[in-house]
N, C-alpha and C positions, 0 to 999 in steps of 0.2 A: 583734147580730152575734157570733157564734161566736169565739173566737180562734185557729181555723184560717182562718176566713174574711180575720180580718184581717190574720194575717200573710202569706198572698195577696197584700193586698191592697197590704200591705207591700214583699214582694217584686217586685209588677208594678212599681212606682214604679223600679223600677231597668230595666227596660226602655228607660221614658220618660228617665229620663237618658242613657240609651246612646244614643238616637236624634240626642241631640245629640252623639256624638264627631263626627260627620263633618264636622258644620258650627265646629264649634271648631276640628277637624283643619285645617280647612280654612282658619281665620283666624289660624293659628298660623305663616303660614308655609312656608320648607321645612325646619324643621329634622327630622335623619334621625327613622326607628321607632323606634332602641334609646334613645338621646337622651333624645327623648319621652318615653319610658316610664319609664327614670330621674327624669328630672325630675317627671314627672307621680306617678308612684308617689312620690318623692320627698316631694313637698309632703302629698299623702294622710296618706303613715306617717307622717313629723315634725307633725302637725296631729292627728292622731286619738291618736298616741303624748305629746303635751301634755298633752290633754284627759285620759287616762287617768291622767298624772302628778297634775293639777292634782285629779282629782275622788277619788283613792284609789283608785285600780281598776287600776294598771301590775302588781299580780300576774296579770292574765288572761293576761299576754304569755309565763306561765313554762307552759306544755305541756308535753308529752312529745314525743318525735320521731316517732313516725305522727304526730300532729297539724299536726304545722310541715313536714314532708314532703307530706301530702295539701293543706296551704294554700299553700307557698311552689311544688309542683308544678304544683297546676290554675291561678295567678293567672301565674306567670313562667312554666311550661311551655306554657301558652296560647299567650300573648306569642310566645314564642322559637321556635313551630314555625308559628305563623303566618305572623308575619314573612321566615319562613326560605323559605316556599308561594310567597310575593309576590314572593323574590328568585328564584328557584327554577322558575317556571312564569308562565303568562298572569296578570295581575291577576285577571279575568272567572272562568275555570274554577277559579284557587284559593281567590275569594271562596263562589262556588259551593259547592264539596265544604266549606269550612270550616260555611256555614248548613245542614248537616245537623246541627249541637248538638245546636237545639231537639227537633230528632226523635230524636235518641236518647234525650235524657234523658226524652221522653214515654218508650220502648220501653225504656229500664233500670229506670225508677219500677217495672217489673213486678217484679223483685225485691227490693224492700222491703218486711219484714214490713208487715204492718197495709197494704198498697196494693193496689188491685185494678186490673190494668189494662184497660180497656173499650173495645171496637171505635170509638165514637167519641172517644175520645181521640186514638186511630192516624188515624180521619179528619183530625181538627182538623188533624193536626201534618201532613198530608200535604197537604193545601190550603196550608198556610201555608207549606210549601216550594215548591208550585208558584207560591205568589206571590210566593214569594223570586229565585227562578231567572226572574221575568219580569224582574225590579230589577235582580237583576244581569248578565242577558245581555241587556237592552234588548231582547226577544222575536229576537233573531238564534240561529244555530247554533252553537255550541260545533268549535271543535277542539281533540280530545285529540289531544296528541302524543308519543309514544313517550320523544323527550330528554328531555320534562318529567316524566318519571316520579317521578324523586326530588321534586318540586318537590306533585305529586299527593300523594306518601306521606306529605309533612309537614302536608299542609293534611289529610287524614284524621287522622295522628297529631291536631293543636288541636282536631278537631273531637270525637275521642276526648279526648282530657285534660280539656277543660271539661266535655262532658258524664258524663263519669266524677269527677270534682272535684265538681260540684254534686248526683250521686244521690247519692257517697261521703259528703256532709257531714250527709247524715241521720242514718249508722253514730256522729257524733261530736256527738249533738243537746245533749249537757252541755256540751261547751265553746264558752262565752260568742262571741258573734261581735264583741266589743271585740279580740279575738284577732286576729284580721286584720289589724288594726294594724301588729299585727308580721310578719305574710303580706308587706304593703306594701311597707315599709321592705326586705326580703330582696330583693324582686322588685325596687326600685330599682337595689338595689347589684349584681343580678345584671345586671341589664338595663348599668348603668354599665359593666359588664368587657366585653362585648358591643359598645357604641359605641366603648368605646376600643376594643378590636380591632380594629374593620371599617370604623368609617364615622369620615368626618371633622367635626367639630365646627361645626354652623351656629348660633347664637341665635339668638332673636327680636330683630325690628326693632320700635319702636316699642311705646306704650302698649297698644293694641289688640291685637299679638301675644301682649305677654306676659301680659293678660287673659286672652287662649282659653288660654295654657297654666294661667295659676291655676285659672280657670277646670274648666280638664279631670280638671286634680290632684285638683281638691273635689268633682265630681260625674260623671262619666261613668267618670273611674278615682282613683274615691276614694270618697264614700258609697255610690255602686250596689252595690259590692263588701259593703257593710257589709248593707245592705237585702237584697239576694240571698241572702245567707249565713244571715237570719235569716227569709226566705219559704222556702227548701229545705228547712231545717232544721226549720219550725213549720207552713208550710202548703199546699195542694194542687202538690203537683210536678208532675202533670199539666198542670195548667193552665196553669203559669210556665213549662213547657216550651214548648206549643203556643203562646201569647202570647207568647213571643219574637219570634215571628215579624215582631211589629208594629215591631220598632225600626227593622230597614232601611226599611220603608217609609215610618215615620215621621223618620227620619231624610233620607230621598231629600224627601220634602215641606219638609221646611226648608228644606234645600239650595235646593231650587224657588226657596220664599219668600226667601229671600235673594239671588236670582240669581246662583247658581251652577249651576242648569239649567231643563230645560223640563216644562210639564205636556203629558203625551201619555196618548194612550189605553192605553198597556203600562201606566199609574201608576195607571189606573183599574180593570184588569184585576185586575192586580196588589191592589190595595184592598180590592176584592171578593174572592177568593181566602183574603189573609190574616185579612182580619176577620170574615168567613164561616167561615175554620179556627177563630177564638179561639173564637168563638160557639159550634160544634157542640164543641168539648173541652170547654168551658166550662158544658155542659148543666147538671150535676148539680149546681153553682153556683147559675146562674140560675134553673132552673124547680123548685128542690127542692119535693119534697111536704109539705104543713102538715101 
């Protein structure tokens, strides 16, 4: 195995945690997005910011300022115009235009030295959006509506910031992805000024709530970020772009599995579609020539 290959392989692993935000989201509670994200970035960056302490490595957190601006932008800038979609417009249509990432960041991989971008890559990642948009419009119509426009703009802006965050983090392939650390910790305190401004303050009830929030801190918005940071940075971006795809779906299957919904044929549509997308980006991977 190549060490392109593996850190792929590395990076897909942060897919597969993401898949579980929804269903952690979902056992966490009502407490508000910014909250969340404080808390949860919270535990991340005082936990990986330890480990750094304890092992001799808290110099990687001293960067330069493009560094801490392209990390503490694409992890809270994400956050913060998401969030802002979700207040701002339909749930459905700003989940929607936000899973255009994946497809970008296949379609900006073209501008990275040493990357060649290839007709079936752009397939992958367009199946895997059309299997995205069956997940999240449940196979129904979409209305756009004119008032929600701002609410539209912002969920473009996340879908640009992340995927310009994660081709951008190639430009910065020297600096250590233990660095994020401190991406985290900023995104909490940013997210902190956020919840106190706008929303009112709910915790978690119970054992089990504040499980899915540790829970979330350590791996859906805590290692992925770590693991992401060192697949973009080390291994095919095409393909971790196109293989995005899989997390809503994989994540919609949990949800399933825990009865929090139903299996229908939009989930099997949907199935074929996105994993059919990974497969065909995924060529050059899978069938290489000996």
């Amino acid at each position: 195995m190549t060490p392109r290959t593996l850190a792929t392989l590395i990076g897909l692993s942060a897919v597969g945690m993401w898949s579980l935000l929804g269903l952690m989201a979902a056992a966490s509670g009502t407490v508000p997005a910014f909250q969340m994200n404080a808390m949860a970035f919270g535990i991340s960056g005082i936990t990986a910011t330890a480990i750094l302490v304890a092992t001799g490595r808290a110099g990687a957190l001293r960067q330069p300022w493009p560094v801490w601006a392209l990390g503490v932008g694409g992890l809270f800038g994400f956050h913060f115009l998401y969030f802002t979609s979700l207040r701002l417009a339909p749930p459905v249509e700003a989940n929607l235009v936000n899973y255009t990432w994946p497809l970008l960041i296949v379609l900006f991989s073209g501008f990275l030295p040493g990357e060649r971008l290839k007709p079936h890559h752009v397939i992958g990642a367009l199946l895997g959006l059309a299997g995205a948009a069956l997940i999240v419009t449940k196979g129904k119509s979409l209305s756009i509506a004119p008032e929600h426009a701002l609410g539209y703009v912002a969920a473009i802006g996340s879908a640009l910031t992340w995927s310009s965050y994660s081709v951008a983090s190639r430009r910065f392939g020297s600096v250590p992805t233990a660095a994020v650390a401190g991406f985290c910790l900023a995104t909490s305190a940013l997210s902190l000024v956020c919840h106190l401004a706008w929303e009112t303050t709910v915790w978690p009830q119970g054992a089990v709530q504040w499980a899915a929030v540790v829970g979330l801190g350590l791996f859906p918005v805590g290692l992925a970020f770590f693991v992401w940071d060192h697949g973009v940075k080390r291994g095919d971006i095409q393909i971790l772009g196109a293989a995005s795809y899989l997390s809503p779906l994989l994540s919609t299957l949990f949800l399933i599995l825990a009865g929090y919904g139903a299996f229908t044929s939009i989930i099997v549509a949907a199935a074929v579609l996105i994993t059919g997308g990974a497969l065909v980006a995924s060529k050059d991977l899978l069938f290489k020539r000996s």
